[in-house]
C-alpha positions in Angstrom: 2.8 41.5 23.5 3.8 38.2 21.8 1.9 37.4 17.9 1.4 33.4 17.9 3.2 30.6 19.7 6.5 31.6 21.0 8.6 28.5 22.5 11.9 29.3 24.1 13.9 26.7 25.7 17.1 26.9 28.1 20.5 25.3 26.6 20.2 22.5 28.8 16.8 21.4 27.9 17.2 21.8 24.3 20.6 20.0 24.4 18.4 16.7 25.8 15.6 17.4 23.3 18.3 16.9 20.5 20.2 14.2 22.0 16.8 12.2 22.4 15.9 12.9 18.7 19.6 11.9 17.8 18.9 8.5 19.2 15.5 8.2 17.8 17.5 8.9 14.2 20.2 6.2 15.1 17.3 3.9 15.9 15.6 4.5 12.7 18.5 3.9 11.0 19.3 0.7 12.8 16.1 -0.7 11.4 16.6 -0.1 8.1 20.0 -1.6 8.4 18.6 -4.9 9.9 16.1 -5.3 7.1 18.8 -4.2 4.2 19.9 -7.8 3.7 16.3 -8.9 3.2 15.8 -6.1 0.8 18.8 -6.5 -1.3 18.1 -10.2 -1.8 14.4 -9.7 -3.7 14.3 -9.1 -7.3 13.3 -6.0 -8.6 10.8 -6.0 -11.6 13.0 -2.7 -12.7 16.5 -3.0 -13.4 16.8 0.6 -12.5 16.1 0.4 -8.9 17.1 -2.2 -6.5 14.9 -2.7 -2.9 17.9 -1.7 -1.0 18.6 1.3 -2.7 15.9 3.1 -1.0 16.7 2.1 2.4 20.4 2.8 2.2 19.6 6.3 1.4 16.7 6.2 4.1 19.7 5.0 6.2 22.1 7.6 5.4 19.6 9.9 6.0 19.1 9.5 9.4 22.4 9.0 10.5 22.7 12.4 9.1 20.5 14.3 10.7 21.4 12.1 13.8 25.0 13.7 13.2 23.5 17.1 12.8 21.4 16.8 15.8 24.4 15.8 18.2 26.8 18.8 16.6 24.2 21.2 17.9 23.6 19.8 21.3 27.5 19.7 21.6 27.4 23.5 20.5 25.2 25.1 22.2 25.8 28.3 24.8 24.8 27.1 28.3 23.9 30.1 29.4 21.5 31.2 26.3 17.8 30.4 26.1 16.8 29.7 22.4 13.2 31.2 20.1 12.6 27.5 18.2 10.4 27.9 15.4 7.9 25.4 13.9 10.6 24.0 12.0 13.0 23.6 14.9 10.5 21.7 16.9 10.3 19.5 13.7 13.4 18.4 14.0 13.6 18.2 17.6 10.8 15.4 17.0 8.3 18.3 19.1 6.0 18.9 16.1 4.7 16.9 13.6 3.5 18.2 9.7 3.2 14.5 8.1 -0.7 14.9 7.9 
C-alpha cells in the first residue's frame, strides 16, 4: 500500500519538466534585466538600498536555479524513474506553496 501522494516520473519526462522550468527561470530573469536600467535610474529615499539592488539579486537568482535546473536534466539516468517530493515538484514549477 502507498501512505499519500506518490509521483514518480521516467528520466525523460522529468528531464523536459526541468528544461521547461529552466526556461521559465531564464525568462524571469530576462524581465528583471529589461527593467534594471529603469530601476537603477530612480532615487532611493534610503541611501542604503538602491532599486536595482533588489532586482540584480532577483536576477541572479534565477539564472541560478535556471543553472541548477539544466545540470540535473543533463544528469539524469535514462533508464531510472524518479519518487519527486512536494518540494521537487516545487521546483519543477508542478506545485505551488506561495498562498
Amino acid at each position: 500500500m502507498i501512505e499519500g501522494l506518490q509521483v514518480t516520473l521516467g528520466a525523460e519526462e522529468l528531464k523536459v519538466l526541468c528544461r521547461k522550468q529552466a526556461e521559465a527561470h531564464a525568462a524571469r530573469a530576462k524581465q528583471y534585466e529589461e527593467s534594471l536600467s529603469t530601476l537603477e535610474s530612480l532615487d532611493s529615499p534610503h541611501k542604503s538600498s538602491r532599486p536595482g539592488d533588489e532586482a540584480k539579486e532577483t536576477i541572479a537568482r534565477h539564472l541560478h536555479q535556471a543553472a541548477e535546473l539544466e545540470f540535473i536534466a543533463d544528469h539524469l539516468d535514462a533508464k531510472e524513474t524518479y519518487l519527486l517530493s512536494d518540494s521537487d515538484l516545487r521546483k519543477l514549477g508542478v506545485a505551488y506553496r506561495g498562498y
